[in-house]
C-alpha positions in Angstrom: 211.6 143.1 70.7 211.0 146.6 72.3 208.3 147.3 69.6 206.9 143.8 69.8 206.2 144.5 74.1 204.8 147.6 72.8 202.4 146.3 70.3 201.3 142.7 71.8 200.9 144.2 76.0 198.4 146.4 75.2 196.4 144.4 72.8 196.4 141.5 75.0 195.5 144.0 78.1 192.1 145.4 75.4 191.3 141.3 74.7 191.4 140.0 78.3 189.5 143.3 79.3 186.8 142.8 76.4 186.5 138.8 77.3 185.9 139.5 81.3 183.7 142.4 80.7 181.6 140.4 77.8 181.8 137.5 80.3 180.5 139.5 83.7 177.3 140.5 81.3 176.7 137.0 79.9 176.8 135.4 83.9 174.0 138.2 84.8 171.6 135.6 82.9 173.9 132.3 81.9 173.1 130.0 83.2 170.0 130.3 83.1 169.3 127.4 85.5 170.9 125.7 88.5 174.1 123.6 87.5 174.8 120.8 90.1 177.7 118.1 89.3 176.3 114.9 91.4 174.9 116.5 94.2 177.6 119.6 94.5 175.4 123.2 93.5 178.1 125.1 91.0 178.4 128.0 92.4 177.1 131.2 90.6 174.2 129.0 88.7 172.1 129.9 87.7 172.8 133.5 86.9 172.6 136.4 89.1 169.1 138.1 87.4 167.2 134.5 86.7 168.2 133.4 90.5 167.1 136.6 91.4 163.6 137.1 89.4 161.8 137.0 92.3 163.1 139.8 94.2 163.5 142.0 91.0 160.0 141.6 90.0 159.1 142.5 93.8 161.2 145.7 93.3 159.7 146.7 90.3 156.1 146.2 91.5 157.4 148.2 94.6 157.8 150.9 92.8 155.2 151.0 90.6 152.9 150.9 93.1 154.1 153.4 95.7 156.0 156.0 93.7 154.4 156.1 90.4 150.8 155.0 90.8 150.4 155.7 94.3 147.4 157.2 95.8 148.7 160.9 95.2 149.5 160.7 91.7 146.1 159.0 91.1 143.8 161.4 93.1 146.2 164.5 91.4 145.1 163.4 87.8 141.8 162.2 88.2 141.0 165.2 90.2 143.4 167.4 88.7 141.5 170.1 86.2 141.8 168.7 83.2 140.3 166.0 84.0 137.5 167.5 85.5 137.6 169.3 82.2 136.8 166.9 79.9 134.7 165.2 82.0 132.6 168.4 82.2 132.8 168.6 78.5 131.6 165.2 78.1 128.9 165.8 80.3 128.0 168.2 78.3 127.9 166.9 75.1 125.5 164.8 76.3 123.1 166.8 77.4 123.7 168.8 74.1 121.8 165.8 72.3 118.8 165.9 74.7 118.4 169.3 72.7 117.1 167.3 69.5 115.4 164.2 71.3 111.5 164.2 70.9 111.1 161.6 73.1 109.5 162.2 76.8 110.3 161.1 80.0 108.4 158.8 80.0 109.1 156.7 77.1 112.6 156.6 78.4 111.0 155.2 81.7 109.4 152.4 79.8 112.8 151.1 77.9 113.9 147.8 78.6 116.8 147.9 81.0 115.7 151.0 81.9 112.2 149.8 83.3 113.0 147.0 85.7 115.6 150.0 87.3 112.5 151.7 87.8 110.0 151.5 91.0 106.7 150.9 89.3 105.0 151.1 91.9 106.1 154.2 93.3 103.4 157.4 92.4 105.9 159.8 93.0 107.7 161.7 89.6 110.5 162.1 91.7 111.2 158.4 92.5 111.0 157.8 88.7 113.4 160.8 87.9 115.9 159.8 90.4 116.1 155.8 89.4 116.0 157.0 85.7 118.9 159.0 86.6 120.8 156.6 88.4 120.5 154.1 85.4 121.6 156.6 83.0 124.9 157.2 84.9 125.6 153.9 85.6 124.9 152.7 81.5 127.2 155.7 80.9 130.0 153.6 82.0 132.2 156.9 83.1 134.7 154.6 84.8 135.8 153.7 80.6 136.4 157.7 80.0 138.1 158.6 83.1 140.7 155.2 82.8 141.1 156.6 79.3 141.8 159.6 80.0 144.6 158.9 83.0 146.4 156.0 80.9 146.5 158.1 77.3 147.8 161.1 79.1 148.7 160.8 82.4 150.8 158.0 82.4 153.7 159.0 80.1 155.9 158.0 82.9 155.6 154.7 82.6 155.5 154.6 78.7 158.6 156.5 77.8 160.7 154.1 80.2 161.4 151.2 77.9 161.9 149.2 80.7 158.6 149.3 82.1 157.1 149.4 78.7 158.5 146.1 78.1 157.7 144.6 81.2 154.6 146.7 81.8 153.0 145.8 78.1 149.7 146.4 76.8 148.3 143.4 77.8 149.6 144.3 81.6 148.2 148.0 80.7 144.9 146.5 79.4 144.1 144.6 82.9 145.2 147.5 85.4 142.9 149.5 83.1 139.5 147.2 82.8 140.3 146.5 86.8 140.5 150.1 87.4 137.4 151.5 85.1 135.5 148.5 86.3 136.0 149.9 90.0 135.7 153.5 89.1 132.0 151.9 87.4 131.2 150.1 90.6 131.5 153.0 93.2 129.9 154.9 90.7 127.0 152.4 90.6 126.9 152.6 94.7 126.6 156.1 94.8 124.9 157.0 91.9 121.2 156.6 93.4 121.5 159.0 96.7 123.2 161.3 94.1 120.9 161.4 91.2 118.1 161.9 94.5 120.2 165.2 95.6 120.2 165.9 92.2 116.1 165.5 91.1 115.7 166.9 93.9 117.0 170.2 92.8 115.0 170.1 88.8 111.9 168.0 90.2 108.7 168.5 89.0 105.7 167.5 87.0 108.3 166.4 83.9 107.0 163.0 83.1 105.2 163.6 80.2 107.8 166.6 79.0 109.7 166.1 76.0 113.5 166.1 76.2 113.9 169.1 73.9 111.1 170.8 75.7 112.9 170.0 78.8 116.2 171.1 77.5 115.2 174.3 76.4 113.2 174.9 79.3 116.5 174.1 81.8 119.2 175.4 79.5 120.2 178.1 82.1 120.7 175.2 84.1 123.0 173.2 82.4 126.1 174.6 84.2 124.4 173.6 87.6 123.9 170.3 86.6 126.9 169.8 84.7 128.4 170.8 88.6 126.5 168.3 90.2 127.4 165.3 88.2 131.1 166.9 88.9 130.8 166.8 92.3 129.5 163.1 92.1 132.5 162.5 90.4 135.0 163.9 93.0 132.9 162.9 95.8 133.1 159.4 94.9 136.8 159.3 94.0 138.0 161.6 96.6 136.7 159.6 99.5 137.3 156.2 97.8 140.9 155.9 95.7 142.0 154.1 98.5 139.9 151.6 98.2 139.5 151.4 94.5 144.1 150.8 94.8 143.7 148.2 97.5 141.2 146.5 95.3 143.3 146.2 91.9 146.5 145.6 93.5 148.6 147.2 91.2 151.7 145.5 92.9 150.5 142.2 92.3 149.8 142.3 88.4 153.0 143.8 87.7 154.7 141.0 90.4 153.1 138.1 88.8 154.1 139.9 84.7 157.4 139.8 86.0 157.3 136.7 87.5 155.4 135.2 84.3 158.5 135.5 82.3 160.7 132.6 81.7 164.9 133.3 82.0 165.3 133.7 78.4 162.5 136.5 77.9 163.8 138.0 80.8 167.4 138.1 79.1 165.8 138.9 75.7 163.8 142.1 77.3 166.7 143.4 78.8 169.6 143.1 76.0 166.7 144.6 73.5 166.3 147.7 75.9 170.5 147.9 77.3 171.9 146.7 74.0 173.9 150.1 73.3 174.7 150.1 77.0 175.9 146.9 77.7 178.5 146.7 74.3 179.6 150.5 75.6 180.7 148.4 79.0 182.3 145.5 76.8 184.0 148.1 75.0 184.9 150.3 77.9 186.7 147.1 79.5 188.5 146.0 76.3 189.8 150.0 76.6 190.8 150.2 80.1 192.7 147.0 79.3 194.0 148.4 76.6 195.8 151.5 78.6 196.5 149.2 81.6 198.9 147.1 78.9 200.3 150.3 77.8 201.0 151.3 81.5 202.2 148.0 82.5 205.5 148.8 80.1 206.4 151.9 82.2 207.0 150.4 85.6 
């Protein structure tokens, strides 16, 4: 009989413990809607995560927004100096190919696209270097590189949690980065011409009939004070406008309304595919600590 006490106590203490625990797991999402008998609301329906969607999604989007791609952390990678780097190194590149185009400066004037940019009727070189100029960093689409650059290897933090991988995913990713390169592009686009004049300004001259190797050549010792120039562009018009490019994408709101986009059982599927280990580890912990409160229970 002793033996029996011993034996069934404890094993019925490690069953009620793994039921209660496997059952306090199940009511965070079961069920999944509102369950009323007549007009009386059963209480704890639906469960506590698909009543509570709303909020959670806030929270998440909360923190998104204002600890992880806040204003700081964006303006210290897109500023930072590797950044910088390979945006210098892109620039370049680019200039690097002017070094084998025979075409002049003026047959890039007349290109379509490149033309109707152009003030025909201005006389003066300059004018026509500077809208040139302009049109050539806007087509150059730098928002595209920078974006690139930031989500590939800057946001890490986001990608090794596998919660916000799997609520942030790469369709989510995808839409924070065309808003964001699309905003980088525009600023870049409002700038770009009183820039490209501070920067004609500093090269102008009779040019228009020049080839682009000849000019290249002629300006190589001047590549590194371009290459600074467009740099300073680039800072300029981030530095003074993140703000404004956040405000405009709402990061919050995307990653509010992804959350929000889920129905219960996606919601319950995301989570048990990312806490599977975890959540059986507190099923088995409960059917444990039942386990030794059985066991104890024989002493007093």
């Amino acid at each position: 009989m002793l033996i029996s006490r011993v034996i069934v106590a404890p094993v019925v203490g490690g069953v009620i413990g793994y039921i209660t625990n496997d059952l306090a797991i199940r009511m965070l999402f079961r069920p999944r809607k509102a369950v009323y008998i007549g007009r009386f609301h059963v209480p704890f329906t639906p469960g506590l995560i698909p009543s509570q969607q709303g909020r959670i999604a806030k929270s998440i989007g909360d923190v998104i927004s204002s600890q992880l791609l806040n204003e700081e952390t964006l303006r210290q990678t897109l500023l930072s100096e590797s950044t910088v780097g390979m945006l210098r190194k892109k620039a370049r590149t680019a200039l690097r190919v002017l070094s084998k185009d025979e075409r002049t400066v003026a047959d890039l004037v007349r290109l379509p696209g490149i033309r109707e940019r152009v003030n025909m009727s201005a006389d003066e070189i300059e004018g026509k270097l500077t809208a040139l100029l302009s049109a050539k960093i806007i087509e150059a689409q730098l928002g595209y590189a920078v974006v690139d650059s930031v989500v590939g290897n800057k946001m890490d933090f986001i990608t090794q949690n596998k919660l916000f991988t799997k609520l942030i995913d790469g369709n989510t990713q995808e839409s924070i980065r065309e808003m964001l390169a699309e905003k980088v592009n525009a600023l870049i686009a409002e700038r770009a011409p009183d820039a490209s004049a501070a920067i004609v300004a500093r090269f102008r001259g009779q040019l228009m009939d020049a080839r682009l190797c000849d000019l290249y050549a002629r300006y190589q010792d001047k590549e590194d004070a371009l290459i600074d120039s467009l740099t300073e562009l680039y800072t300029s018009i981030l530095g003074n406008n993140l703000g404004r490019l956040l405000e405009a994408i709402n990061i919050e709101r995307i990653v509010v309304d992804k959350i929000n986009g889920l129905d219960a059982a996606e919601l319950e599927g995301m989570i048990f595919g990312i806490m599977k280990r975890e959540l059986k580890a507190i099923v088995y912990l409960g059917a444990l600590l039942g386990f030794l409160m059985g066991f104890i229970n024989l002493l007093w």
